[in-house]
C-alpha positions, 0 to 999 in steps of 0.5 A: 500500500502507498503510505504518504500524504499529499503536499498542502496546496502550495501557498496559492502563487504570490501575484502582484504588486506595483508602482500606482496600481498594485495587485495583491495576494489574499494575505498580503498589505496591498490594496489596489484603487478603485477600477484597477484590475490585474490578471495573471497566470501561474504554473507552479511545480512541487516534489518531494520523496520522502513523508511524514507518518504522523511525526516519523519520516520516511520513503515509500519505494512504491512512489519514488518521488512524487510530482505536483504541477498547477496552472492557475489563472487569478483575477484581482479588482479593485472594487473601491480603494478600500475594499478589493476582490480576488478570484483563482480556479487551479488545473492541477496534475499529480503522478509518481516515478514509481508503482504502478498507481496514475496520478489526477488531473483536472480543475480544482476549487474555485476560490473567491475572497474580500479584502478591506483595508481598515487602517493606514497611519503614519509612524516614525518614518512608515505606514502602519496597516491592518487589514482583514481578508474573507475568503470561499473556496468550493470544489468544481472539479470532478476529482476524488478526494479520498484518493491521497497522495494522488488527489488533486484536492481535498474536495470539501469548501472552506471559509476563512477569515485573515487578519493582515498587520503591516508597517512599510517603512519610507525606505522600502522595508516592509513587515508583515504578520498575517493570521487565518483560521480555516473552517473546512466542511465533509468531502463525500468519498468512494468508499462506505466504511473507513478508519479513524480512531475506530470504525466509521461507517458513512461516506462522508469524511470531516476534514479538519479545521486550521489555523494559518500563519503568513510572515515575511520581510521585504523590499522594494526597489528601483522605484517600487517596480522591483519587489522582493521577500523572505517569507515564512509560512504555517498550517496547523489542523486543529484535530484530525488522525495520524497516517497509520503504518502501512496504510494510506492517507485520507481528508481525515489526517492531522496536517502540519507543515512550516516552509521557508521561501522567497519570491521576486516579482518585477513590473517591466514599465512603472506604470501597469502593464507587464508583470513576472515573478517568481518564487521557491519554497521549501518545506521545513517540518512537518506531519502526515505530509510530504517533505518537498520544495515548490518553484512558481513561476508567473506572468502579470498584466494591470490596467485601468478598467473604470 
C-alpha cells in the first residue's frame, strides 16, 4: 500500500504588486484603487520523496518521488480603494516515478475572497496597516478526494477569515504578520466504511479545521517596480488522525507543515502593464505530509478598467 500524504496546496502563487496600481495576494498589505484590475497566470511545480507518518519520516519505494504541477489563472479588482476582490480556479496534475498507481488531473476549487483595508497611519518614518481578508473556496472539479497522495484536492469548501498587520517603512522595508483560521466542511468519498480512531461507517469524511500563519520581510526597489521577500509560512489542523503504518492517507489526517521561501516579482514599465515573478519554497517540518520544495513561476498584466 502507498503510505504518504499529499503536499498542502502550495501557498496559492504570490501575484502582484506595483508602482500606482498594485495587485495583491489574499494575505498580503496591498490594496489596489478603485477600477484597477490585474490578471495573471501561474504554473507552479512541487516534489518531494520522502513523508511524514504522523511525526516519523520516511520513503515509500512504491512512489519514488512524487510530482505536483498547477496552472492557475487569478483575477484581482479593485472594487473601491478600500475594499478589493480576488478570484483563482487551479488545473492541477499529480503522478509518481514509481508503482504502478496514475496520478489526477483536472480543475480544482474555485476560490473567491474580500479584502478591506481598515487602517493606514503614519509612524516614525512608515505606514502602519491592518487589514482583514474573507475568503470561499468550493470544489468544481470532478476529482476524488479520498484518493491521497494522488488527489488533486481535498474536495470539501472552506471559509476563512485573515487578519493582515503591516508597517512599510519610507525606505522600502516592509513587515508583515498575517493570521487565518480555516473552517473546512465533509468531502463525500468512494468508499462506505473507513478508519479513524475506530470504525466509521458513512461516506462522508470531516476534514479538519486550521489555523494559518503568513510572515515575511521585504523590499522594494528601483522605484517600487522591483519587489522582493523572505517569507515564512504555517498550517496547523486543529484535530484530525495520524497516517497509520502501512496504510494510506485520507481528508481525515492531522496536517502540519512550516516552509521557508522567497519570491521576486518585477513590473517591466512603472506604470501597469507587464508583470513576472517568481518564487521557491521549501518545506521545513512537518506531519502526515510530504517533505518537498515548490518553484512558481508567473506572468502579470494591470490596467485601468473604470
Amino acid at each position: 500500500m502507498n503510505k504518504l500524504l499529499p503536499i498542502i496546496l502550495g501557498l496559492v502563487a504570490s501575484f502582484l504588486l506595483h508602482f500606482k496600481a498594485q495587485a495583491q495576494t489574499p494575505w498580503d498589505e496591498v490594496m489596489m484603487d478603485r477600477g484597477e484590475v490585474c490578471v495573471a497566470l501561474m504554473y507552479e511545480h512541487s516534489s518531494w520523496d520522502r513523508y511524514w507518518e504522523g511525526d516519523l519520516i520516511r520513503g515509500n519505494a512504491n512512489i519514488g518521488t512524487f510530482t505536483r504541477r498547477m496552472a492557475m489563472p487569478m483575477i484581482a479588482v479593485g472594487l473601491t480603494k478600500k475594499v478589493n476582490m480576488i478570484a483563482s480556479l487551479p488545473y492541477v496534475g499529480t503522478k509518481a516515478s514509481g508503482g504502478t498507481q496514475v496520478g489526477q488531473n483536472g480543475i480544482q476549487d474555485l476560490s473567491v475572497s474580500a479584502k478591506i483595508d481598515w487602517v493606514q497611519k503614519r509612524i516614525n518614518g512608515g505606514r502602519l496597516l491592518f487589514l482583514t481578508n474573507a475568503h470561499f473556496n468550493r470544489p468544481v472539479g470532478n476529482y476524488l478526494s479520498d484518493y491521497m497522495p494522488f488527489s488533486i484536492g481535498f474536495g470539501a469548501p472552506e471559509i476563512g477569515l485573515r487578519g493582515i498587520g503591516g508597517y512599510k517603512m519610507d525606505n522600502g522595508l516592509v513587515f508583515r504578520a498575517s493570521f487565518a483560521y480555516l473552517w473546512r466542511g465533509q468531502t463525500e468519498i468512494e468508499r462506505d466504511y473507513y478508519y479513524q480512531n475506530g470504525s466509521v461507517y458513512s461516506r462522508f469524511m470531516n476534514v479538519p479545521n486550521a489555523l494559518n500563519f503568513h510572515g515575511a520581510i521585504g523590499y522594494w526597489a528601483f522605484d517600487n517596480r522591483l519587489r522582493m521577500e523572505a517569507t515564512f509560512m504555517s498550517l496547523n489542523c486543529l484535530s484530525g488522525d495520524d497516517i497509520r503504518a502501512y496504510n494510506r492517507p485520507q481528508p481525515t489526517n492531522k496536517m502540519e507543515v512550516s516552509q521557508v521561501g522567497a519570491w521576486v516579482q518585477y513590473y517591466i514599465k512603472s506604470d501597469r502593464g507587464l508583470g513576472a515573478l517568481a518564487y521557491f519554497n521549501q518545506t521545513v517540518s512537518g506531519r502526515n505530509m510530504g517533505r518537498g520544495s515548490t518553484i512558481g513561476l508567473g506572468l502579470t498584466y494591470q490596467f485601468n478598467a473604470y
